[in-house]
C-alpha positions as a Markdown table, in Angstrom:
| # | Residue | x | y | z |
|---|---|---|---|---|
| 1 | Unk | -1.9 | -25.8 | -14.6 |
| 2 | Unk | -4.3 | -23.5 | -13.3 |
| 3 | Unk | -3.8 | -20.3 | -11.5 |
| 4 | Unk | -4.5 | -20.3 | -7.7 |
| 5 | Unk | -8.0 | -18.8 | -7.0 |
| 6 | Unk | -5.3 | -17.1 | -4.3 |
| 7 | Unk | -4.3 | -14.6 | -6.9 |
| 8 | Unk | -6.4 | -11.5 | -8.4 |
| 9 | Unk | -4.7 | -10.2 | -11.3 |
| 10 | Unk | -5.5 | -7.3 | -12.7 |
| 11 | Unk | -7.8 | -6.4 | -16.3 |
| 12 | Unk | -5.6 | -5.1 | -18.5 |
| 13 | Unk | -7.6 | -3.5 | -20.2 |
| 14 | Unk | -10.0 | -1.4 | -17.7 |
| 15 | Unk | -8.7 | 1.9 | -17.1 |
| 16 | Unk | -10.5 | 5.0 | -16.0 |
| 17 | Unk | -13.8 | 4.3 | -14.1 |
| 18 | Unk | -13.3 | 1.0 | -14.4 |
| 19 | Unk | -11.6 | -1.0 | -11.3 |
| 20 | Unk | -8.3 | -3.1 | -13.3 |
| 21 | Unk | -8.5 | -5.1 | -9.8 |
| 22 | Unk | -11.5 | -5.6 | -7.9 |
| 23 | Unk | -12.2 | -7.8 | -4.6 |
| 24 | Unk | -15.7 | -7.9 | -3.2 |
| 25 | Unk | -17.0 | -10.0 | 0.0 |
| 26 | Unk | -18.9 | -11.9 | -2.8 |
| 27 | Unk | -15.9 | -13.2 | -4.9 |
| 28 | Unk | -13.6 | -13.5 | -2.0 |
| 29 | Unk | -15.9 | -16.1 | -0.2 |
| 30 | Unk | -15.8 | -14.0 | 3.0 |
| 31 | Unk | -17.8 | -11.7 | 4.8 |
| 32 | Unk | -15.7 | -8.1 | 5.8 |
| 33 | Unk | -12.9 | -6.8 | 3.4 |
| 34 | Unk | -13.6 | -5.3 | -0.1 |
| 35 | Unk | -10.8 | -4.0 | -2.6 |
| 36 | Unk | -10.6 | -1.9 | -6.0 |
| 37 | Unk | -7.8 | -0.4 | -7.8 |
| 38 | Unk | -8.5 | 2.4 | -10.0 |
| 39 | Unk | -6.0 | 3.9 | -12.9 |
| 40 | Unk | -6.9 | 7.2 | -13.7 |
| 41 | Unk | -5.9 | 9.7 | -16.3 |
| 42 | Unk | -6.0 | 13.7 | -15.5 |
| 43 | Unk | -9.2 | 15.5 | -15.5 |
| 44 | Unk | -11.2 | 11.9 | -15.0 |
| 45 | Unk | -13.8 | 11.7 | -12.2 |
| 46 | Unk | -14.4 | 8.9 | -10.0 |
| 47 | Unk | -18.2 | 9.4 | -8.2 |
| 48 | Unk | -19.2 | 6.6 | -5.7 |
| 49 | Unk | -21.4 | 6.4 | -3.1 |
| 50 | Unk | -20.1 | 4.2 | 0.5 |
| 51 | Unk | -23.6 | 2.8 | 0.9 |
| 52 | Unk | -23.1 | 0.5 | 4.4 |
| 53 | Unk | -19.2 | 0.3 | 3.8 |
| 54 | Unk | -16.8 | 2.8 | 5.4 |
| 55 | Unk | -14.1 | 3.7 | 2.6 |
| 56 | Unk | -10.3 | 4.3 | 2.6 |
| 57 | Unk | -9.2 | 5.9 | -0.5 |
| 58 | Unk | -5.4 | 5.7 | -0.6 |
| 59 | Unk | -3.6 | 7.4 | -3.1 |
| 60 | Unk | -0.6 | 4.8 | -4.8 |
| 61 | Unk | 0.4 | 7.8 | -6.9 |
| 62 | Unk | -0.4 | 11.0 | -8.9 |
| 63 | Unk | -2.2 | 14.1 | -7.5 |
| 64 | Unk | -5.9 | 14.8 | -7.0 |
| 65 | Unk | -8.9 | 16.6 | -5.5 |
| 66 | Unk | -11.4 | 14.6 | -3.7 |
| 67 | Unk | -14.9 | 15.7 | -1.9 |
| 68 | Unk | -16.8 | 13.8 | 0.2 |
| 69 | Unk | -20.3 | 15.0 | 1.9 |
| 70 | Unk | -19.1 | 17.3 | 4.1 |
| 71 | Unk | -15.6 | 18.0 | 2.7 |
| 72 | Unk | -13.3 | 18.7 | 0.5 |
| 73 | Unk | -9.5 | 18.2 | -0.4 |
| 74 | Unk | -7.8 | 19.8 | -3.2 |
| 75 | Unk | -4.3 | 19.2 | -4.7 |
| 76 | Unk | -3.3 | 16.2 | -2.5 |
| 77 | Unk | -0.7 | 13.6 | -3.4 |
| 78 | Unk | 3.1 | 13.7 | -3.9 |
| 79 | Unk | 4.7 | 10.8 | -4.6 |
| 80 | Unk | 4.3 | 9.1 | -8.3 |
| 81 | Unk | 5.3 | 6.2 | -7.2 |
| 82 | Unk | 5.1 | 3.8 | -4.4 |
| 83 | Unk | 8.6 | 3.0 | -4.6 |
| 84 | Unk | 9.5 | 6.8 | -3.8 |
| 85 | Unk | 8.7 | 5.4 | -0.4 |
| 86 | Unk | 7.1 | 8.5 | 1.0 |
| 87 | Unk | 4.0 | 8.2 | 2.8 |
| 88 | Unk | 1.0 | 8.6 | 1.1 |
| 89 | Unk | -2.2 | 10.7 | 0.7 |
| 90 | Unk | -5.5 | 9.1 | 2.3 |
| 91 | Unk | -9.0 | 9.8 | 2.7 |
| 92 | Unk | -11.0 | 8.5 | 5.3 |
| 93 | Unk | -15.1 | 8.1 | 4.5 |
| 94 | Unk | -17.4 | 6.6 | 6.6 |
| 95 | Unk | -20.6 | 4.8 | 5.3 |
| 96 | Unk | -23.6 | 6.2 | 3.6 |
| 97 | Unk | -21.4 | 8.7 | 2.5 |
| 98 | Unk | -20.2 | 9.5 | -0.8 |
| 99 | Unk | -17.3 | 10.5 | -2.4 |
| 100 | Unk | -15.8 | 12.0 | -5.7 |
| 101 | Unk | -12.0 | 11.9 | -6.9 |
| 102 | Unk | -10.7 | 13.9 | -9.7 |
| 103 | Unk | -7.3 | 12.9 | -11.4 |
| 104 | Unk | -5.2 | 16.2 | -11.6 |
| 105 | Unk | -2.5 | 13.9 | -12.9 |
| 106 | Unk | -2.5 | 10.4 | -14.2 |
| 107 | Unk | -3.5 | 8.6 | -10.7 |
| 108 | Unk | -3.2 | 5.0 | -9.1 |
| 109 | Unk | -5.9 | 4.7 | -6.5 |
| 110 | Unk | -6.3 | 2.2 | -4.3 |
| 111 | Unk | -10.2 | 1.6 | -2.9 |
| 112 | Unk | -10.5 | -0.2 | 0.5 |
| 113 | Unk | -13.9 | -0.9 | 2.0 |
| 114 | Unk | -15.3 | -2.9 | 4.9 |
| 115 | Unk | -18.4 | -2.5 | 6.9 |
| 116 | Unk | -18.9 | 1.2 | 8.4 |
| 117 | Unk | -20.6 | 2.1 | 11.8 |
| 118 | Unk | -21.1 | 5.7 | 11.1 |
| 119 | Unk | -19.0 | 6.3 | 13.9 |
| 120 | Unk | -16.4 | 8.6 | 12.5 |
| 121 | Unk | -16.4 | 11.7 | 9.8 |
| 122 | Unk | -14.1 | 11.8 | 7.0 |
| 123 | Unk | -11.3 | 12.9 | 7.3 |
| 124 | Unk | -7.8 | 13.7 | 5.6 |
| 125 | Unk | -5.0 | 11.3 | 6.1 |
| 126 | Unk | -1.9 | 13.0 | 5.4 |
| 127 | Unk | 1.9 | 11.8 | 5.3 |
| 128 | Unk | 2.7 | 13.3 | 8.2 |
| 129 | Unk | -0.3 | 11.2 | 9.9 |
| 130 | Unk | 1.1 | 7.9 | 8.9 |
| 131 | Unk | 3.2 | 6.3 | 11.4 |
| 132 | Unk | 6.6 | 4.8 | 9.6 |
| 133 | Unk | 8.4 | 2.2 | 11.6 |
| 134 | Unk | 11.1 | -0.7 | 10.7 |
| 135 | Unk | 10.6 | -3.8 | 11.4 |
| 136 | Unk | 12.8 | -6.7 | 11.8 |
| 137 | Unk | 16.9 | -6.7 | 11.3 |
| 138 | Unk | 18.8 | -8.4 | 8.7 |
| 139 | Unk | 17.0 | -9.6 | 6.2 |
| 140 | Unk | 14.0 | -9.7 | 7.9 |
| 141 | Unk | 14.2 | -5.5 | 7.9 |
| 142 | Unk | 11.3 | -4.0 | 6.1 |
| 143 | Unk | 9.5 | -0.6 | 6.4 |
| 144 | Unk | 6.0 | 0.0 | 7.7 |
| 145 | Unk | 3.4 | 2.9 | 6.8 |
| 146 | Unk | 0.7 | 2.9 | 9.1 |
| 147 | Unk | -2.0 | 4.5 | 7.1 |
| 148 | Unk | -5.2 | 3.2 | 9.7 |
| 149 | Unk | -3.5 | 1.5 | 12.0 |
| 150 | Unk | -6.3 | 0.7 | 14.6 |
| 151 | Unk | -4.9 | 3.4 | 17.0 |
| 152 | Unk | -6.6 | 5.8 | 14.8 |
| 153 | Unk | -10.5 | 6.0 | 14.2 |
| 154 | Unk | -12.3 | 3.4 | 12.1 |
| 155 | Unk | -15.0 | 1.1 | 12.4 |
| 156 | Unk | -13.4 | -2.1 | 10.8 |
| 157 | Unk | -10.7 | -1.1 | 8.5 |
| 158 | Unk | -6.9 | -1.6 | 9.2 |
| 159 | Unk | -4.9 | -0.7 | 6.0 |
| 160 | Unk | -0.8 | -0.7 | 5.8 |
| 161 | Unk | 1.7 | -0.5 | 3.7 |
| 162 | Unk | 5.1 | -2.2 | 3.7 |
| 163 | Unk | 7.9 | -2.4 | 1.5 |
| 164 | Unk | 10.6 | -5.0 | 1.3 |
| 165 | Unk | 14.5 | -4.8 | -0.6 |
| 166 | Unk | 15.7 | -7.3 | -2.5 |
| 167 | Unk | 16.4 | -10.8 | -0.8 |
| 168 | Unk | 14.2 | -9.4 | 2.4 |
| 169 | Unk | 11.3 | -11.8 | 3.9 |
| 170 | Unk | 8.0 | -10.2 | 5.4 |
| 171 | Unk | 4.7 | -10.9 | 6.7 |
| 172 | Unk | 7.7 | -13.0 | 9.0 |
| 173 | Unk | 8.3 | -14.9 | 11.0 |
| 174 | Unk | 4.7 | -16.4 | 9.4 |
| 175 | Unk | 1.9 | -15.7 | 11.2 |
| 176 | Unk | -1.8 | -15.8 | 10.8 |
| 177 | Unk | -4.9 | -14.2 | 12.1 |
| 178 | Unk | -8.0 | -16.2 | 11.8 |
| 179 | Unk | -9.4 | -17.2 | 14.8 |
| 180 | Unk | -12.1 | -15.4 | 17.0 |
| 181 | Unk | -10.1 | -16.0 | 20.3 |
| 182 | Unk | -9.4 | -12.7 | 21.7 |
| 183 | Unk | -7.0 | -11.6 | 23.6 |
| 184 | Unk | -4.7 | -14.3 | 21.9 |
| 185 | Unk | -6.0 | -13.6 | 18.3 |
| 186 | Unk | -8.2 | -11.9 | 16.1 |
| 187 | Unk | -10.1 | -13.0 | 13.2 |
| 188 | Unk | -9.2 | -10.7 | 10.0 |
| 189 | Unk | -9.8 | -11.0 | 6.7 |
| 190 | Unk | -6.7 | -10.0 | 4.5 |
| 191 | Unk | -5.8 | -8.3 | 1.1 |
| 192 | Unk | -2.3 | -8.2 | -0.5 |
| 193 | Unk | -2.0 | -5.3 | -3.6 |
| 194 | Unk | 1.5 | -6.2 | -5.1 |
| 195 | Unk | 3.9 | -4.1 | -6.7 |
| 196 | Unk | 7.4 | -4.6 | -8.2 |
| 197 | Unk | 10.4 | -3.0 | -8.8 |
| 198 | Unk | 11.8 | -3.5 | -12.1 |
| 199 | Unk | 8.2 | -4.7 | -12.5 |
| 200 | Unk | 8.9 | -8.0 | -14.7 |
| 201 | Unk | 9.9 | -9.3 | -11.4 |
| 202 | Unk | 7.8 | -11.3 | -8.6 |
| 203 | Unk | 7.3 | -12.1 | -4.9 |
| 204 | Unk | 7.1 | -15.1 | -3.4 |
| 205 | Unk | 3.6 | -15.9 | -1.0 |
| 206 | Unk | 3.2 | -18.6 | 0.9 |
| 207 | Unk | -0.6 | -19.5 | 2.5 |
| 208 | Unk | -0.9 | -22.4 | 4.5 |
| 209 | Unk | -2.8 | -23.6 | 7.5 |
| 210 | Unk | -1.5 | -25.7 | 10.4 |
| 211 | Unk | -2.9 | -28.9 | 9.1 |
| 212 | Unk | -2.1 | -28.0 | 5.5 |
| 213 | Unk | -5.8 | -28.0 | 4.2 |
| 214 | Unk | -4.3 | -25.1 | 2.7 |
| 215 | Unk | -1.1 | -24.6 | 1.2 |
| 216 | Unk | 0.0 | -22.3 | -1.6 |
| 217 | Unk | 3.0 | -21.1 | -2.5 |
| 218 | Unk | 2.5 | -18.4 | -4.8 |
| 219 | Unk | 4.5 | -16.4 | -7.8 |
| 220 | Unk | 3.2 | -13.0 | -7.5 |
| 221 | Unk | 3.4 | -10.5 | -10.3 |
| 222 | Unk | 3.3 | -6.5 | -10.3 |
| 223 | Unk | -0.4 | -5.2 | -9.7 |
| 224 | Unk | -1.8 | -8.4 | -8.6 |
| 225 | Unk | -3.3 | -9.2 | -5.4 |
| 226 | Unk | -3.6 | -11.9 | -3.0 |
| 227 | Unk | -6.7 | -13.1 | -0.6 |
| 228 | Unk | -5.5 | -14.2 | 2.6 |
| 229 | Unk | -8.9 | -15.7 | 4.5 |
| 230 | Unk | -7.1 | -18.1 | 6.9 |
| 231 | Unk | -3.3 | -19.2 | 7.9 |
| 232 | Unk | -0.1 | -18.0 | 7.8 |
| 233 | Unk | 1.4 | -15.8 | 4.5 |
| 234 | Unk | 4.7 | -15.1 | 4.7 |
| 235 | Unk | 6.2 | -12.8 | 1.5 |
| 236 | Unk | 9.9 | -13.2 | 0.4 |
| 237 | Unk | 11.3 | -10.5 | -2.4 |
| 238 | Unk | 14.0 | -12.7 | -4.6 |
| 239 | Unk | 17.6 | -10.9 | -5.1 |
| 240 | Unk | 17.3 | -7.8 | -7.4 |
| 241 | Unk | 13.2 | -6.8 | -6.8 |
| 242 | Unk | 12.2 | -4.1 | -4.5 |
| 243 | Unk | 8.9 | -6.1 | -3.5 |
| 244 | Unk | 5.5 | -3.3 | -1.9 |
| 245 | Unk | 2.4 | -4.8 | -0.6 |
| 246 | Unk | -0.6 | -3.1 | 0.6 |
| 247 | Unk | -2.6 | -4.4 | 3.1 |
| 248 | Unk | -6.2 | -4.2 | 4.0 |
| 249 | Unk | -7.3 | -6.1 | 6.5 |
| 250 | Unk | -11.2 | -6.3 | 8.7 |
| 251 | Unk | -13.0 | -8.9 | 11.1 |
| 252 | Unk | -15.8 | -8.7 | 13.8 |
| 253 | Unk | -13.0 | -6.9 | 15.9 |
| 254 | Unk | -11.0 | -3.9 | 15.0 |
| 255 | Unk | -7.8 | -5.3 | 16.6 |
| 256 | Unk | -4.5 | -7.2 | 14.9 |
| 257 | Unk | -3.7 | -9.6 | 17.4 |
| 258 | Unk | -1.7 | -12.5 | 15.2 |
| 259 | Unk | -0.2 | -15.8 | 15.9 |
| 260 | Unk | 3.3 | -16.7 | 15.1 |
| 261 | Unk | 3.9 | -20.6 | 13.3 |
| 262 | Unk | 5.1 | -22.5 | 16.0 |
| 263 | Unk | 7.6 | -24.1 | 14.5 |
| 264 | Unk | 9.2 | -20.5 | 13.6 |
| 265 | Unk | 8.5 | -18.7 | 16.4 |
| 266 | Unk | 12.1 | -18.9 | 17.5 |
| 267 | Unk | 12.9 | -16.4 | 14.7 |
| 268 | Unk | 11.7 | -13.6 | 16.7 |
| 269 | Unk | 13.2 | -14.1 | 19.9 |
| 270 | Unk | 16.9 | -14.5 | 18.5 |
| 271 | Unk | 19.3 | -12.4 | 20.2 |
| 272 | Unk | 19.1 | -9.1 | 17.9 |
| 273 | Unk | 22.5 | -8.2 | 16.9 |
């Protein structure tokens, strides 16, 4: 059976400067959101230029120095792992702008692009700029790190993180984003960067659409992704994985207004205990 055109997974072999995952407009079929992963060892150099894309360089793990134009960061980074759970180290460039990363330990970097304005300079993104919040109870309680969350300056990017224990659902009650229809709902485009904890394990995605045109349930495995252009995606992490996604998400607005599934709606306005 072939795999769902849903799923990236990653080259196994590619390391250094080249991408082990990579999602353009192109070979996602849609128009905004664009997605590398880059595994680095120390003292490599990754040299790119933004051309018309505004870029988010988040760094998964590992320490580095990155320069853009204008600026300069050196020694940033602290966690080596996602699931240390600590915030991460960002950098914000805008389009026609360029940027260079060098590895001062062996680095995961995550690339997320979508179309720039020129509106904003880069900028650092530090932990202590990420907003962390919790989100549902029971075991719908995950945890949130707002990396560019859209109450902070971009021109179409939105990029989060979440992480969800063992037995937990997210992305939940399901909901979707996809149609132009502001104020009731935005239209984004939506990456999912998987990883798992012990990492032979998986997460459960579900994509489908109210009238079922589309509907996948995916088995996702550490260090693949997931293209979300349309419906509802609820994640569920089976009993003994720790399940992290990041997301990237951009439309023709820079605003995440969702829709809950009818038919599951309920979920979220259960007494909280």
């Amino acid at each position: 059976m072939s795999m769902s055109k849903l799923i990236v997974s990653p080259e196994r072999q590619a390391s250094g400067l080249t991408p082990v995952l990579s999602i353009t407009p192109e070979s996602a079929g849609w128009s905004y959101v664009g997605f590398e992963v880059y595994q680095l060892n120390p003292g490599e150099k990754l040299s790119r230029a933004t051309g018309e894309n505004e870029v988010c360089l988040v760094l998964l793990g590992g320490l580095a120095n990155v320069t853009t134009g204008k600026s300069s960061w050196t020694n940033i980074g602290q966690r080596m792992s996602v699931f240390e759970q600590t915030p991460p180290y960002s950098v914000y460039v805008p389009n026609d702008d360029q940027y260079e990363l060098e590895a001062l330990t062996k680095v995961e970097l995550a690339v997320c692009e979508a179309p720039g304005k020129g509106n904003h300079p880069a900028r650092l993104i530090a932990p202590g700029d990420v907003g962390v919040e919790v989100r549902g109870t029971g075991t719908t309680q995950r945890f949130i790190h707002n990396i560019l969350p859209e109450q902070e300056p971009a021109d179409s990017l939105l990029v989060v993180e979440v992480f969800t224990p063992e037995g937990h659902w997210s992305s939940y009650p399901p909901h979707k984003h996809d149609r132009d229809a502001l104020p009731e709902e935005s239209l984004l485009e939506e990456t999912y960067y998987y990883h798992v904890k012990p990492e032979q394990g998986f997460a459960i995605q579900r994509v489908y659409t109210n009238d079922r045109s589309l509907d996948e349930t995916l088995a996702v495995k550490d260090g693949e992704a997931v293209l979300v252009p349309q419906g509802y995606h609820p994640v569920s992490a089976p009993p003994g994985y720790q399940v992290y996604y990041l997301n990237v998400m951009a439309g023709p607005n820079r605003i995440w207004k969702f829709h809950n599934d009818p038919d599951h709606a309920w979920i979220a306005t259960r007494q909280q205990p």
